[in-house]
N, C-alpha and C positions, 0 to 999 in steps of 0.2 A: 453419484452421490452428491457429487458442489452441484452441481443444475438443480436436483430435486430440491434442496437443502435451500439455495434461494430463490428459486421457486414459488415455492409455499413462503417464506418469511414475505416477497414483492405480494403474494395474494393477500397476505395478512392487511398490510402495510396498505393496498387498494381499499380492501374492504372496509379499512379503519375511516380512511378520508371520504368515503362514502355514504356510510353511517351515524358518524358523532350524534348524537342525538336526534332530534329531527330535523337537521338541516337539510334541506337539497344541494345539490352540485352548483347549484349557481352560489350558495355564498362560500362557495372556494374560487372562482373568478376573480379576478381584479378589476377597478374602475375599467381597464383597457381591453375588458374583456378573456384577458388571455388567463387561461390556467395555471393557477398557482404551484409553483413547487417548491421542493424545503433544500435546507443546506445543516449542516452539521454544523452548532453556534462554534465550535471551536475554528471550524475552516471558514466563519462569514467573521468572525473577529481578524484573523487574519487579512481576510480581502480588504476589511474596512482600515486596518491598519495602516496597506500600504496606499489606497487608494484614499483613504482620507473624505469618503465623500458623508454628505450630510444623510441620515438617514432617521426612522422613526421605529428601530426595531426595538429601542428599549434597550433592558440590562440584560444582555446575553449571557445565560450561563452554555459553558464550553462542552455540556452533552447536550444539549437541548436540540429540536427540530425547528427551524425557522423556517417560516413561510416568507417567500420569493417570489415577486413576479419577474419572472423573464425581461421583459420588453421596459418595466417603468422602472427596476431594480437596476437595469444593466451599467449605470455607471460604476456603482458599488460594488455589481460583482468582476469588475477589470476588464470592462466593453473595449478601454483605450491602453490595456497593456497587451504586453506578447504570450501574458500566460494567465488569464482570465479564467478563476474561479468554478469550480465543477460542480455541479449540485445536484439532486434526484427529481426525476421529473416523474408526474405520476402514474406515467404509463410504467415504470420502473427501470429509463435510461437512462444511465450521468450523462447532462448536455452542460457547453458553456453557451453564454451569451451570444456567441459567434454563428451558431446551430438554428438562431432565430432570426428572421428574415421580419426585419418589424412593417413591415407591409401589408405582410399576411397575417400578423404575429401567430406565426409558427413554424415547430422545427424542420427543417427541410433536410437535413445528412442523416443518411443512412447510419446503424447504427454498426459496433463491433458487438459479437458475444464471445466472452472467455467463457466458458461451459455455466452459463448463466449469470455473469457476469455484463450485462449490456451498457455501454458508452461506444461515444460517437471519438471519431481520431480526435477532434480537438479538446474533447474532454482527457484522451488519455495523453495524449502530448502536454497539454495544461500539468496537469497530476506528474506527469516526469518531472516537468521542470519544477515542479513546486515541490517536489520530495525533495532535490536536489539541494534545493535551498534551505529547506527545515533541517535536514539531517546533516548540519555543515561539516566538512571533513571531509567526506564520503570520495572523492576524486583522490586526496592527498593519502587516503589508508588504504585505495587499492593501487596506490603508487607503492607504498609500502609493503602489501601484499605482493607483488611482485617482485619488487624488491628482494624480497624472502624468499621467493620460488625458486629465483633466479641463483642462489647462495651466495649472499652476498655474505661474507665472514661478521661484518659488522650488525646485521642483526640475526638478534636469536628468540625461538617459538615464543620465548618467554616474553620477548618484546612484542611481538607482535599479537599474540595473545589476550595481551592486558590494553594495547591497540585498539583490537575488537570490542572487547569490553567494556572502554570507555567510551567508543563510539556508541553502542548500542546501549548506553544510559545502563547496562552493568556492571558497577565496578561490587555491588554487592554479591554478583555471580564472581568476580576475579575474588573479591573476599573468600566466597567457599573454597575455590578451588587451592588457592596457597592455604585453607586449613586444613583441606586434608589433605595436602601431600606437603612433603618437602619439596621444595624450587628445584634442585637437581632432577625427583624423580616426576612429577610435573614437567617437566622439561624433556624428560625421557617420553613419555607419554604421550605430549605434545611431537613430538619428533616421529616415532613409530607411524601415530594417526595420520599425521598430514602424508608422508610419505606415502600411506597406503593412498590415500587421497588424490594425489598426482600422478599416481599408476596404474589408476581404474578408470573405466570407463561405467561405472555400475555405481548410480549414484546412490543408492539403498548400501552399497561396500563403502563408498565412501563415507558416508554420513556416521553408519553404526560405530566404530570405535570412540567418534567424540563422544556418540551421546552415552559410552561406556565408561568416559570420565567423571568421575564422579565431583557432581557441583557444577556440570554441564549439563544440557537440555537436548532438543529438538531446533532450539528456535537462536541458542547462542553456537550450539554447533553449523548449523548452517550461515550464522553471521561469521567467524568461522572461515568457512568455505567459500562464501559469496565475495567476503575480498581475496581470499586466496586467487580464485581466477573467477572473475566478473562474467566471462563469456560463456563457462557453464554447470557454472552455482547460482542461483540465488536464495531467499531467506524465505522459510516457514514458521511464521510465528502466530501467536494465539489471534490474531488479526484475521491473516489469509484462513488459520482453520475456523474458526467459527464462522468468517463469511462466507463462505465457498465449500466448506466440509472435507479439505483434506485434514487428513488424520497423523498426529503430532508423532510418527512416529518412522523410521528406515523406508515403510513399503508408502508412507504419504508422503515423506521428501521425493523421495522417485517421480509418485505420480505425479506430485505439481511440477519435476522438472519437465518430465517427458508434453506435459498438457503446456507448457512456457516454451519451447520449442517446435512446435506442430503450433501454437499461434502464431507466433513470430513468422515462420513460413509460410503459413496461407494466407496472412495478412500483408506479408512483404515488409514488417516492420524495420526499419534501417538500428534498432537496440539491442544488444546482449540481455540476456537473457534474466539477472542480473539487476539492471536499468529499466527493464519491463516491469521484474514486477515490483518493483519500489511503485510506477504507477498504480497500477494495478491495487495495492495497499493503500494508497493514497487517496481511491476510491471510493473501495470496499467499507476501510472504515468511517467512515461517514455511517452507514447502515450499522455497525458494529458497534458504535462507541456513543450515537446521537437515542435519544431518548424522547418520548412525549413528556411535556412539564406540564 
């Protein structure tokens, strides 16, 4: 269903840049010849922030589809950092700047597919380490998350709960959940779920008691899980399901565990599983969140 699912949105997305009125293909080329490709304005604000180079893209709004040339863009897009900006190329592969051999201008690395998901390693290495950096905390809350596993007496669900919540930009989700319950039995709650959580191997067993809390979700109960233990949780949220089509709910946490594991493997990725797909997100929304203006 995620392969069909982006599939057909990359055919759209083709056919779009092929069409606009009556252009031909040649005025999507660049002076340098090379084929243009887009970036999501919120992730090319970013690159320009930290690279600071001069550029002529205008007022970027932060859903918008910028057009990119590879080869004459590549300073802007972080040709001379270690984690060099990811963007869609119109065959429908995330490449970095790196992918392009400006010789030939064009891309030479084979690509990865997550079940339709196509980038090249240095686009999904880029994407790790830049989710890293955007989502700041993330290292120090699954210090904490462990922390917690481990019983430490000094923290409790409660702590770590609101933890996740803050991390994951909701503290209007920690809102619900201290309104409908009292702290003590919130606490109870908290304590049963994760328990069952640490004692299965069945991530569909794991997941469903959170999202039985009420003022919990799909996507804060696996944030949740994903710092409980990073090596075989990570996070389902309305990002990864609309791009890729797992479905918000026990039987679609599974499946994207089991499909984040069977990648990791035949790819030889050296990341938990966890750390992948923060990539992976990091990606995806670029197509999920960018728009024609």
């Amino acid at each position: 269903m995620g392969r069909a699912r982006f599939v057909e949105q990359r055919a759209g997305y083709l056919n779009n840049i092929t069409t606009i009125g009556d252009m031909s293909m040649d005025r999507y080329r660049h002076d340098c010849q090379t084929d243009l490709a887009r970036i999501h304005g919120r992730t090319l604000k970013q690159a320009l922030a930290f690279t600071r180079a001069n550029h002529a893209f205008g007022n970027i709004a932060a859903t918008q589809w910028i057009e990119i040339c590879p080869i004459c863009d590549a300073y802007a897009l972080g040709m001379e950092t270690n984690h060099p900006w990811p963007f869609l190329c119109a065959d429908g592969v995330m490449r970095t700047v790196e992918d392009f051999d400006p010789t030939t201008q064009q891309p030479g690395a084979e690509s990865l597919d997550f079940y339709g998901l196509e980038s090249t390693r240095s686009a999904l290495d880029s994407a790790i380490e830049l989710a890293q950096q955007e989502f700041e905390g993330t290292r120090h809350l699954e210090e904490i998350g462990e922390t917690f596993l481990t019983g430490n007496p000094g923290m409790t669900s409660l702590d770590f709960s609101q933890a996740v919540c803050k991390w994951g930009k909701g503290l209007r989700v920690w809102g619900n959940l201290t309104r409908h319950y009292r702290l003590p039995d919130l606490e109870q709650a908290l304590n049963d779920w994760l328990a069952i959580a640490t004692a299965t191997d069945d991530a569909a067993r794991a997941i469903a008691p959170g999202v039985a809390i009420k003022g919990l979700n799909v996507s804060f109960a696996s944030k949740h899980l994903r710092m409980l233990d990073p090596q075989r949780y990570a996070v389902l949220d309305e990002v990864i399901s609309q791009g890729l089509g797992f479905a918000m709910n026990p039987a679609g946490y599974a499946l994207l565990l089991r499909c984040l594991h069977e990648f990791r493997a035949r790819q030889g990725l050296p990341y938990n599983v966890a750390t992948l797909e923060s990539g992976l997100f990091y990606l995806i929304r670029q197509s999920v969140r960018a728009r024609d203006e």
